[in-house]
ZADO-1210 file (C-alpha; in nm, 4 decimals, padded with zeros to 6 digits):
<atoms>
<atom x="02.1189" y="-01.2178" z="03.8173" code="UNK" pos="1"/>
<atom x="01.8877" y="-01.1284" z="03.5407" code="UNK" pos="2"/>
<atom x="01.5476" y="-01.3409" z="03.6014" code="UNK" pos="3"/>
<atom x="01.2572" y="-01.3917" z="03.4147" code="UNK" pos="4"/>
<atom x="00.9565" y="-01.1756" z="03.6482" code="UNK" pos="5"/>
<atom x="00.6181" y="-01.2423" z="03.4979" code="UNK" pos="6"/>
<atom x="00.3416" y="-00.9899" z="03.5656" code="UNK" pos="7"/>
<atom x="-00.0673" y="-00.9558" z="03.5279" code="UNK" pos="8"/>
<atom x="-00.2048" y="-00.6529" z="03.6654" code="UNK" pos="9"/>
<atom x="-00.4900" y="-00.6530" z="03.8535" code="UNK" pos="10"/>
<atom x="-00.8073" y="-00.6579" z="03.6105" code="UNK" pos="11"/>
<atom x="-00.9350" y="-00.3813" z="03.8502" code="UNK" pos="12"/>
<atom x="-00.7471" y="-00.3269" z="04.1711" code="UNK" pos="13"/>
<atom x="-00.8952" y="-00.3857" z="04.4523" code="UNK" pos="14"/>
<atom x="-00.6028" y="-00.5225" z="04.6862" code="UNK" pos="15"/>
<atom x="-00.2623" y="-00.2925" z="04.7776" code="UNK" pos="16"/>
<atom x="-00.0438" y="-00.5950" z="04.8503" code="UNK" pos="17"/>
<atom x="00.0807" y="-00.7769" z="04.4950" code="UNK" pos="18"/>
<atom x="00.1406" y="-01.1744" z="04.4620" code="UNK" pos="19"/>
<atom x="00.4465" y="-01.3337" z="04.3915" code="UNK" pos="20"/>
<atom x="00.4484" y="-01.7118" z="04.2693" code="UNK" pos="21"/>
<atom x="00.7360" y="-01.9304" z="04.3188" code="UNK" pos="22"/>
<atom x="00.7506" y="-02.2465" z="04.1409" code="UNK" pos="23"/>
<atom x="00.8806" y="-02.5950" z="04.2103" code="UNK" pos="24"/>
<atom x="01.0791" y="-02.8403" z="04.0800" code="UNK" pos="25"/>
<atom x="01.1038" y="-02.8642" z="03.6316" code="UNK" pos="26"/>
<atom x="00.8582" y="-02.5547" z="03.6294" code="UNK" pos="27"/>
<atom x="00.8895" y="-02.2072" z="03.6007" code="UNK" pos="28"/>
<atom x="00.6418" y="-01.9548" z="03.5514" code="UNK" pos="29"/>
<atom x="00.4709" y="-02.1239" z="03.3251" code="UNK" pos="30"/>
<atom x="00.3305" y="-02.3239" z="03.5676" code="UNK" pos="31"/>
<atom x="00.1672" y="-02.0549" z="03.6593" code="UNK" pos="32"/>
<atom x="00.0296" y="-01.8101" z="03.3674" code="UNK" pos="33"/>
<atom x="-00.2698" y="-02.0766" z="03.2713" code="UNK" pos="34"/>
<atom x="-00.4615" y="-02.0781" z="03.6037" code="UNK" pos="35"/>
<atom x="-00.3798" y="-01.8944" z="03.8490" code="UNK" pos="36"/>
<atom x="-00.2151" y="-01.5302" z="03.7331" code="UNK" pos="37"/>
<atom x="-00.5489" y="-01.4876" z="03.5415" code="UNK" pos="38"/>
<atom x="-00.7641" y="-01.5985" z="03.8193" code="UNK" pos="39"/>
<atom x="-00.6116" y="-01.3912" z="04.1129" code="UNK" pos="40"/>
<atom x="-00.5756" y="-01.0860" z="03.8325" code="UNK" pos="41"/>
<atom x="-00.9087" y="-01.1119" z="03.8443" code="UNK" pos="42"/>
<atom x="-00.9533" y="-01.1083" z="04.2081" code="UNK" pos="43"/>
<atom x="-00.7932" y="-00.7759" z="04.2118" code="UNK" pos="44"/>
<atom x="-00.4689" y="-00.8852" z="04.2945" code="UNK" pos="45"/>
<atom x="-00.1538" y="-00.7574" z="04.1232" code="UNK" pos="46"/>
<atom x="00.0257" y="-01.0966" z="04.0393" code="UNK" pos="47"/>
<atom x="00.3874" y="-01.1648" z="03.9600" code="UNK" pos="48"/>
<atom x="00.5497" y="-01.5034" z="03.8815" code="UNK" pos="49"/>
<atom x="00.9416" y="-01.5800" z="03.8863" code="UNK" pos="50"/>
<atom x="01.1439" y="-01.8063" z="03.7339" code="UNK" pos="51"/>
<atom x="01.4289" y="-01.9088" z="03.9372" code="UNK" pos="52"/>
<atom x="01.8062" y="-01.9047" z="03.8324" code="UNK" pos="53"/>
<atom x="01.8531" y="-02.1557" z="03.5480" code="UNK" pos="54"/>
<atom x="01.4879" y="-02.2102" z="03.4830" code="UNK" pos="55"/>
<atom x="01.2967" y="-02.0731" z="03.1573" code="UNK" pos="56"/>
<atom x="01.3992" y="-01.7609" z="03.0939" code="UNK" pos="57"/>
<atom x="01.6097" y="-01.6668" z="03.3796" code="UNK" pos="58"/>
<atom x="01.9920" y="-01.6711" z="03.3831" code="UNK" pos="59"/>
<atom x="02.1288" y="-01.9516" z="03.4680" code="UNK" pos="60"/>
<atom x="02.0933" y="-02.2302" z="03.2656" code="UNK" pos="61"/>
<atom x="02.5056" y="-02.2814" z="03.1814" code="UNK" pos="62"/>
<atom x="02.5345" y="-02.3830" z="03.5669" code="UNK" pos="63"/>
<atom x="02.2169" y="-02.5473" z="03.6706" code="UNK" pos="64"/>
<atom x="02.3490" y="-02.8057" z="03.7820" code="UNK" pos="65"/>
<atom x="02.5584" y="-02.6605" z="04.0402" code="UNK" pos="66"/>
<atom x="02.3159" y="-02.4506" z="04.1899" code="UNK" pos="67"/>
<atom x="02.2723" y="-02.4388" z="04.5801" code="UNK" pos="68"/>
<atom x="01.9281" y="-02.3988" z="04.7306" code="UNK" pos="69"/>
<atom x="02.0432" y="-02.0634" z="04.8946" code="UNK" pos="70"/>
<atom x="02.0865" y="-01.9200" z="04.5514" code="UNK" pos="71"/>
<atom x="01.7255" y="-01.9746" z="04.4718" code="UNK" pos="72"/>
<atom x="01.6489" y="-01.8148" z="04.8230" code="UNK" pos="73"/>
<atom x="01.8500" y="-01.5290" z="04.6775" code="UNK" pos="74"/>
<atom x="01.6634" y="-01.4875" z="04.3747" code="UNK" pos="75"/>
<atom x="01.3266" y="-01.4730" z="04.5818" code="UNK" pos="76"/>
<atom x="01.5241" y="-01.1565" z="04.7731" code="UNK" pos="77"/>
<atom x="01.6046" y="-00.9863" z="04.4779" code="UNK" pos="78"/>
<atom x="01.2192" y="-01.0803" z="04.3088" code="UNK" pos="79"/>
<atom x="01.0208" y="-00.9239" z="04.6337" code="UNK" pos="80"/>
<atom x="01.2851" y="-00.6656" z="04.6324" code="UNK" pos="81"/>
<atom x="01.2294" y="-00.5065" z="04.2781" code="UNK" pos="82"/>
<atom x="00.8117" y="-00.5370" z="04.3389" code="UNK" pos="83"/>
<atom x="00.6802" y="-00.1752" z="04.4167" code="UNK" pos="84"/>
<atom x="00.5447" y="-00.3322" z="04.8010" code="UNK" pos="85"/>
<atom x="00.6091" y="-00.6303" z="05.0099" code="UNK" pos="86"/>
<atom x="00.3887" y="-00.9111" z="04.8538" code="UNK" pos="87"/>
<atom x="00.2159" y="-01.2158" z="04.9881" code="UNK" pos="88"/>
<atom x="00.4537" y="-01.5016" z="04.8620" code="UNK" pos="89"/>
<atom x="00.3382" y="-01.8142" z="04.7188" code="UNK" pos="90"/>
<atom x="00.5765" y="-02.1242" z="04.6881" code="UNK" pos="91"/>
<atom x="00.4860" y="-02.4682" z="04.5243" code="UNK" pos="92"/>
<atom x="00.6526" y="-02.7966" z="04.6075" code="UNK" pos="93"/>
<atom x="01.0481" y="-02.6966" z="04.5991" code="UNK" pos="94"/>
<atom x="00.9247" y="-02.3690" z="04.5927" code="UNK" pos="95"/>
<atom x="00.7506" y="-02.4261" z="04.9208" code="UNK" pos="96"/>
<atom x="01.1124" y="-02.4845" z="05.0997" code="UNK" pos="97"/>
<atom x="01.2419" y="-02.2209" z="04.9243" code="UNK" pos="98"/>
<atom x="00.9609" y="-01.9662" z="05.0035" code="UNK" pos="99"/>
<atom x="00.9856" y="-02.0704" z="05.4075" code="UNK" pos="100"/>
<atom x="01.3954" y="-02.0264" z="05.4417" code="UNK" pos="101"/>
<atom x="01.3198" y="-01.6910" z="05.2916" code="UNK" pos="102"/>
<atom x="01.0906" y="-01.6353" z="05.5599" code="UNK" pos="103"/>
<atom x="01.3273" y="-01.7314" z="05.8439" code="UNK" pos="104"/>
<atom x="01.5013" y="-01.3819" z="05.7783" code="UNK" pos="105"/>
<atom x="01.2155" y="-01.1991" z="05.6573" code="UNK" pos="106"/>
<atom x="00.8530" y="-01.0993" z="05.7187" code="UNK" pos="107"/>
<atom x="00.6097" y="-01.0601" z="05.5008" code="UNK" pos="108"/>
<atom x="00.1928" y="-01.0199" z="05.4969" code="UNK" pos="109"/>
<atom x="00.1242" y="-01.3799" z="05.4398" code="UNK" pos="110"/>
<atom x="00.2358" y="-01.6694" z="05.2575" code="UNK" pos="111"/>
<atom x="00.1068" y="-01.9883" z="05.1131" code="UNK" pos="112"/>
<atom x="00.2569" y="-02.3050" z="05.1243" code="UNK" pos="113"/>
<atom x="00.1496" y="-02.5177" z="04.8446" code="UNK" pos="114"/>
<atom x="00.2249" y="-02.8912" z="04.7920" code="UNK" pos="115"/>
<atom x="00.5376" y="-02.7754" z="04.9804" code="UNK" pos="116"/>
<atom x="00.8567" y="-02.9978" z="05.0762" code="UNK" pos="117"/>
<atom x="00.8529" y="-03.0263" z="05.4222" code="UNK" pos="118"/>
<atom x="00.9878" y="-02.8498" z="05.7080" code="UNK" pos="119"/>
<atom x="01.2060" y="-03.1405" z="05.7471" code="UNK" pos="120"/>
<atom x="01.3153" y="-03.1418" z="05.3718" code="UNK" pos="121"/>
<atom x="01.3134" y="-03.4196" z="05.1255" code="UNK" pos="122"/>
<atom x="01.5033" y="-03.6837" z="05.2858" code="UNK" pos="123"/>
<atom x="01.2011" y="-03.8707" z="05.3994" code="UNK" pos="124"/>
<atom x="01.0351" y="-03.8444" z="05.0079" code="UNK" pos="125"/>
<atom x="01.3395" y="-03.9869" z="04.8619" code="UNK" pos="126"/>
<atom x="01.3741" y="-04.2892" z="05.0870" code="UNK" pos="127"/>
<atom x="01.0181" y="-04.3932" z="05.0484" code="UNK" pos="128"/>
<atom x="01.0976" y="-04.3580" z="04.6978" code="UNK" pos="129"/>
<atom x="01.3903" y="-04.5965" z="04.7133" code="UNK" pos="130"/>
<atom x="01.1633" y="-04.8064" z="04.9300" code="UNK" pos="131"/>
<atom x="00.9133" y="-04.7921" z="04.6030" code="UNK" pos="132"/>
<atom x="01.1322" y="-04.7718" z="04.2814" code="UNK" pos="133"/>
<atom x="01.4803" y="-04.8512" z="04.4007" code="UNK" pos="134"/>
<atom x="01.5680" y="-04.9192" z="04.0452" code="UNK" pos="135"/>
<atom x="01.4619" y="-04.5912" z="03.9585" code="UNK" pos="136"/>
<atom x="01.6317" y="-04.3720" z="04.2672" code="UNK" pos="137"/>
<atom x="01.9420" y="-04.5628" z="04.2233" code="UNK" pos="138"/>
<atom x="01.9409" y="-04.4426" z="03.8492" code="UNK" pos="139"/>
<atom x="01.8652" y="-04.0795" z="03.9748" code="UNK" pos="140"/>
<atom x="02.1490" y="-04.0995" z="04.2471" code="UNK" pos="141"/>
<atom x="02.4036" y="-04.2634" z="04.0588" code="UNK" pos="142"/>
<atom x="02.3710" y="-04.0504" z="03.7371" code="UNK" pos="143"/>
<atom x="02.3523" y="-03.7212" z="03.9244" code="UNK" pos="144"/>
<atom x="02.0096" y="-03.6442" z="03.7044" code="UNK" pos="145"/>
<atom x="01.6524" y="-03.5892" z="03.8870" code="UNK" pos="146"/>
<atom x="01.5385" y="-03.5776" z="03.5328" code="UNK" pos="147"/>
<atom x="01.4836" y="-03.9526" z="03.5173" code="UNK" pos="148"/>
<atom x="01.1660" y="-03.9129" z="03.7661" code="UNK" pos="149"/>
<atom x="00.9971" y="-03.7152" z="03.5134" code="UNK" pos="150"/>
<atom x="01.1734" y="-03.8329" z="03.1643" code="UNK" pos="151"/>
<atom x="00.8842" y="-03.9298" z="02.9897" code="UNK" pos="152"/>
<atom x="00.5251" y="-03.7688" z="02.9277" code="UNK" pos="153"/>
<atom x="00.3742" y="-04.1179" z="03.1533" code="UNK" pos="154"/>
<atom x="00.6304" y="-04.0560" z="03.4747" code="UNK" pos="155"/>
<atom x="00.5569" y="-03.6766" z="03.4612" code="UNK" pos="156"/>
<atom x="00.1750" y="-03.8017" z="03.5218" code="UNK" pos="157"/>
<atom x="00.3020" y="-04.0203" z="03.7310" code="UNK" pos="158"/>
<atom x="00.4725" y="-03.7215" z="03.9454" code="UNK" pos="159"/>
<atom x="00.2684" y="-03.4182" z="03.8801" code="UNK" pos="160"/>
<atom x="-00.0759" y="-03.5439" z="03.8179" code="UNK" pos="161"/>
<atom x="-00.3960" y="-03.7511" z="03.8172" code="UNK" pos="162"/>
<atom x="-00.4621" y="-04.0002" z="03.5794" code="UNK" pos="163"/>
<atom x="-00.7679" y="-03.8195" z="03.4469" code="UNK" pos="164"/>
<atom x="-00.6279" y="-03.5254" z="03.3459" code="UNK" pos="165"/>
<atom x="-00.6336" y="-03.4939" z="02.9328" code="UNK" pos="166"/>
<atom x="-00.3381" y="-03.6499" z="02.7480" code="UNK" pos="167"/>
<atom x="-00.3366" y="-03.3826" z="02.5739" code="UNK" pos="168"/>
<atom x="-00.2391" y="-03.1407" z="02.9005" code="UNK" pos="169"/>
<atom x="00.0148" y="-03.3707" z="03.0161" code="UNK" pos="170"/>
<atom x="00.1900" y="-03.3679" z="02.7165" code="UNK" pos="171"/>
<atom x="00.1918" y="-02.9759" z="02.7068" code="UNK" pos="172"/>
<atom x="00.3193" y="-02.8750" z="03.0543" code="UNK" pos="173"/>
<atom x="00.5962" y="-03.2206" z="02.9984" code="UNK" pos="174"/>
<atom x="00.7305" y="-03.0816" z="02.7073" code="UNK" pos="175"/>
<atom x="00.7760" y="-02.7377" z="02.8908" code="UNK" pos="176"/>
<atom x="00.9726" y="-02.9355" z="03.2004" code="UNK" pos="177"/>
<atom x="01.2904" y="-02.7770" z="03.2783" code="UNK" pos="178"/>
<atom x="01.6031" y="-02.9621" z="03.3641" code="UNK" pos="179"/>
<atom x="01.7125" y="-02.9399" z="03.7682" code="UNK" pos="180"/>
<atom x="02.0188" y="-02.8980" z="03.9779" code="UNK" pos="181"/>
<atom x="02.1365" y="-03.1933" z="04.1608" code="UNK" pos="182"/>
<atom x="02.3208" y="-02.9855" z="04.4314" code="UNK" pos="183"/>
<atom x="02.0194" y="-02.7843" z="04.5261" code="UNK" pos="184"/>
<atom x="01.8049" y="-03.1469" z="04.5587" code="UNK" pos="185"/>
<atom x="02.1075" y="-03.2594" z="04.8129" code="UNK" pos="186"/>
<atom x="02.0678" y="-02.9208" z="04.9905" code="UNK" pos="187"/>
<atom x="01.6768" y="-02.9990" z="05.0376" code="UNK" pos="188"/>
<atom x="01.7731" y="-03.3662" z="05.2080" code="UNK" pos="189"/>
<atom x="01.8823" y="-03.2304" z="05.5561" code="UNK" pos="190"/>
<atom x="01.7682" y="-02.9034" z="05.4930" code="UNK" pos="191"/>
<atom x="01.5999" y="-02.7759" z="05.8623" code="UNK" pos="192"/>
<atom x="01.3990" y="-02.4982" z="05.9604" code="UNK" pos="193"/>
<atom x="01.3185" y="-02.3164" z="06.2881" code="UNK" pos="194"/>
<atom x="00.9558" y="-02.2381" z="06.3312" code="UNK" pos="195"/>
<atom x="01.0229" y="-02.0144" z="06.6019" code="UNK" pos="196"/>
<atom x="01.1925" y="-01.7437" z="06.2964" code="UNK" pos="197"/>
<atom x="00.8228" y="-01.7710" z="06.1398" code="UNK" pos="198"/>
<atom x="00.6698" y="-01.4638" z="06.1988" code="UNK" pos="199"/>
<atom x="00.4446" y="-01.4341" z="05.8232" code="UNK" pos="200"/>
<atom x="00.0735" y="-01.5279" z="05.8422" code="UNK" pos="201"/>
<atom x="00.0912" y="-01.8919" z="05.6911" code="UNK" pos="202"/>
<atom x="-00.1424" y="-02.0802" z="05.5136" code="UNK" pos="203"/>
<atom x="-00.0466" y="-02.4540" z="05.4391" code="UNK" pos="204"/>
<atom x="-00.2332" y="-02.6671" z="05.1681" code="UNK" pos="205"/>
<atom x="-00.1815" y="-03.0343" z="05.0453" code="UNK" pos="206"/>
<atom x="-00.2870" y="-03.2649" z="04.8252" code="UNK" pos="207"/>
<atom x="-00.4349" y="-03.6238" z="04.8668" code="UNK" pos="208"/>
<atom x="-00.2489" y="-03.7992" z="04.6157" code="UNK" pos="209"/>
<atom x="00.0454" y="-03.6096" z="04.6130" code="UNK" pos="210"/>
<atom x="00.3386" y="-03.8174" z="04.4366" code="UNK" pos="211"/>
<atom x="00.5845" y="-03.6773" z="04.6252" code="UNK" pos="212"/>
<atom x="00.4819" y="-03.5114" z="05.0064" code="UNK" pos="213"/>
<atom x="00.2099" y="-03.6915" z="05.1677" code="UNK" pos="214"/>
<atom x="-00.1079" y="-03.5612" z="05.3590" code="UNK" pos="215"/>
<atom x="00.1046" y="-03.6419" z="05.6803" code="UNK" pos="216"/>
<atom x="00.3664" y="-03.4609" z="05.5812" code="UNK" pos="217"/>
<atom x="00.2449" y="-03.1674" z="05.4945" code="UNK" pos="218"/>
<atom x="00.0153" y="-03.1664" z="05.8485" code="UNK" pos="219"/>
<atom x="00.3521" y="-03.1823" z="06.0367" code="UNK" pos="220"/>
<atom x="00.4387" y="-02.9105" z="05.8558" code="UNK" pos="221"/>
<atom x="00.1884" y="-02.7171" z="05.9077" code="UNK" pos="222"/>
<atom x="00.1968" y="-02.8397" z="06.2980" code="UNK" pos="223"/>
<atom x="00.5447" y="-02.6874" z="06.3218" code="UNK" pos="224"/>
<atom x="00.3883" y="-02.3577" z="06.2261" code="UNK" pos="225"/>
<atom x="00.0975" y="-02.3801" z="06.4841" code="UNK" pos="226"/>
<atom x="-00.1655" y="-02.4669" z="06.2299" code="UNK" pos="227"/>
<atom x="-00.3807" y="-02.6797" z="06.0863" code="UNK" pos="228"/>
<atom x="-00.3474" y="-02.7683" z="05.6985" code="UNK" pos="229"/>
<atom x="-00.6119" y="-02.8213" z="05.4949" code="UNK" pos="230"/>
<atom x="-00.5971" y="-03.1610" z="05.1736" code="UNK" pos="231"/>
<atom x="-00.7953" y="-03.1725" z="04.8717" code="UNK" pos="232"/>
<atom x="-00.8921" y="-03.4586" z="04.7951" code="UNK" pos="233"/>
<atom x="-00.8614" y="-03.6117" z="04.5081" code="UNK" pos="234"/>
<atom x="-00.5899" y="-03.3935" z="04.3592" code="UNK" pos="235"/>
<atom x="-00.2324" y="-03.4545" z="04.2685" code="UNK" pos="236"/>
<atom x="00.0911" y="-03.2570" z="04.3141" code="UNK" pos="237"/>
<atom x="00.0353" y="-02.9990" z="04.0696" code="UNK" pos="238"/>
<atom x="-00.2189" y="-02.8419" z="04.2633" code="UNK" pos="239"/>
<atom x="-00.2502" y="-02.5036" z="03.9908" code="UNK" pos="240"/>
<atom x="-00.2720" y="-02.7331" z="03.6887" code="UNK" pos="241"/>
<atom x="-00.5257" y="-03.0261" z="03.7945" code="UNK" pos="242"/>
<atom x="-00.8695" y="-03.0157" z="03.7576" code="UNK" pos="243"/>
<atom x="-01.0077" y="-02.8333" z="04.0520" code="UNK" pos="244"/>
<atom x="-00.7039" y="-02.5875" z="04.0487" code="UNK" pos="245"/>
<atom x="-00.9818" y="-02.2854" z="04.1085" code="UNK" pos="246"/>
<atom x="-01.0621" y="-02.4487" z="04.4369" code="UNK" pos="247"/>
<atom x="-00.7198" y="-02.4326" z="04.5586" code="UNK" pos="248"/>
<atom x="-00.7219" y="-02.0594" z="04.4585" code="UNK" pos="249"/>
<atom x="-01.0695" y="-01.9676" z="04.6124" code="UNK" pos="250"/>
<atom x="-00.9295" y="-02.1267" z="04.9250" code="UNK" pos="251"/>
<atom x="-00.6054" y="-01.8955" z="04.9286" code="UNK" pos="252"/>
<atom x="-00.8258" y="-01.5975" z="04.8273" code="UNK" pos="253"/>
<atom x="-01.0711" y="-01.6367" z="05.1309" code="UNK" pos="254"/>
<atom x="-00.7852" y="-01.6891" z="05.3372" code="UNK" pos="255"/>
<atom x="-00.6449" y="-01.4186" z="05.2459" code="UNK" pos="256"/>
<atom x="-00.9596" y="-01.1910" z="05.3311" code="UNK" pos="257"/>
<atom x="-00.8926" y="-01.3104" z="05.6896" code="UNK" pos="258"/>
<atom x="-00.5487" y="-01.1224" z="05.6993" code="UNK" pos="259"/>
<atom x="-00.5183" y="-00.7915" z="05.7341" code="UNK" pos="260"/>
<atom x="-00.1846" y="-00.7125" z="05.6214" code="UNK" pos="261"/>
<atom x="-00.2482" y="-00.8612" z="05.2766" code="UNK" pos="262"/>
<atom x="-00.5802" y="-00.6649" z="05.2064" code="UNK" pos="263"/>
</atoms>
C-alpha cells in the first residue's frame, strides 16, 4: 500500500526517537502540518504524519468504503516500520483506537492518546447521538454515509470545533474533509481492547467540549490503562487545530521529558 508519509525534520535535533501522527476521522495529515509538525520540529523532534489508506494522498480512495479498521492498523505497521527508529506514536480521535490496537501487539517508547475513541469503542458515542439527533443518525445509518455528520461547513463546527474559532478556519480545514468508510465505523462499535497487552508509556488527553467522546469517557479510558487523564477546558475535538492547540503540545512535550525511552 503506497501511503502518503509526511515529514519535518527536526529544526535542530535534539531527541533520537521521531514522532509519528495518526489522524482521525475526515482528516489526514493535514490535520496536522499547521500546528503541530512545526511546533514539535521545533522541539527537536523528528516528526512524521500519515495518511491512512483512502485518505488524501494515500492509496485507497477506489475502496474506502469497504475498509476494515484492521487495515488502518496495518498501515500504522508498515508507517513505524519504514521510519529509521521506533517512534513515539500519536493518534487523534479514530486515530486514537487505531493507535492502541496497534499497541496490543507492539511496544513502543510512548504514545499519546488524543481526543481518542474509547477503549470501549464508539458504540456508546453513537447512541447518545441517536438519543440527540435521531433524525440525523438514522440518515447516517440508513444511507451507509458518516459524511452527513460533517456535510456542511456549520456541522463540521458543530463536530470538530468551538464556536469561536474564525469562519474563516472552519471553512478551510471543511473543505479539506475526506470522505470515510462505513465498515471501519461498524468495526469501532464493539471494537474491545485488553489493557493488560499495554505495555507503551501512555499519555491520555481530552477535551471539555468534545462533540463526540466525553471527559468521562476518555477518564475510563485512561483508568483502563492505570492512569489519570488530563481535559482542557474549554476546547473542542480538534484538539491540534483550536485555539490553545500549543497547550496540548507543551503538555505532550513535558510529558514526554518524563520518559526515558522517548528522549
Amino acid at each position: 500500500m503506497k501511503l502518503d508519509i509526511l515529514h519535518q525534520p527536526a529544526a535542530q535535533k535534539r531527541h533520537s526517537t521521531p514522532i509519528l501522527l495518526v489522524h482521525g476521522l475526515w482528516a489526514g495529515t493535514w490535520a496536522w502540518k499547521e500546528n503541530f509538525m512545526p511546533y514539535l520540529s521545533q522541539a527537536g523532534y523528528d516528526v512524521y504524519a500519515v495518511s491512512l489508506r483512502g485518505h488524501e494522498n494515500s492509496e485507497g480512495k477506489e475502496r474506502l468504503q469497504t475498509t476494515r479498521l484492521g487495515e488502518y492498523v496495518q498501515d500504522v505497521q508498515q508507517a513505524v516500520s519504514s521510519l529509521p527508529e521506533k517512534p513515539i506514536l500519536i493518534g487523534h480521535s479514530n486515530g486514537g483506537i487505531v493507535v492502541q490496537k496497534y499497541l496490543q501487539q507492539h511496544t513502543l517508547p510512548a504514545a499519546v492518546l488524543l481526543g481518542t475513541m474509547p477503549i470501549s469503542g464508539s458504540l456508546m458515542t453513537f447512541l447518545r447521538g441517536l438519543k440527540n439527533d435521531p433524525a440525523l443518525f438514522l440518515k447516517v445509518t440508513f444511507t451507509f454515509n458518516l459524511q452527513h455528520l460533517v456535510g456542511t461547513p456549520e456541522r463540521a463546527r458543530t463536530a470538530f470545533f468551538s464556536s469561536t474559532l474564525p469562519a474563516d478556519k472552519v471553512n478551510r480545514y471543511f473543505g479539506q474533509m475526506n470522505r470515510e468508510s462505513f465498515v471501519a465505523f461498524l468495526d469501532t462499535l464493539f471494537v474491545q481492547m485488553d489493557p493488560r497487552k499495554m505495555k507503551t508509556p501512555l499519555l491520555v488527553l481530552g477535551a471539555e467540549n468534545d462533540f463526540f467522546f466525553t471527559p468521562a469517557q476518555v477518564q475510563q479510558t485512561a483508568k483502563a490503562y492505570g492512569t489519570t487523564a488530563h481535559i482542557f477546558p474549554n476546547m473542542a475535538h480538534a484538539m491540534m487545530l483550536e485555539d490553545g492547540w500549543q497547550q496540548v503540545a507543551d503538555h505532550i512535550l513535558k510529558w514526554l521529558d518524563t520518559q526515558p525511552a522517548a528522549r
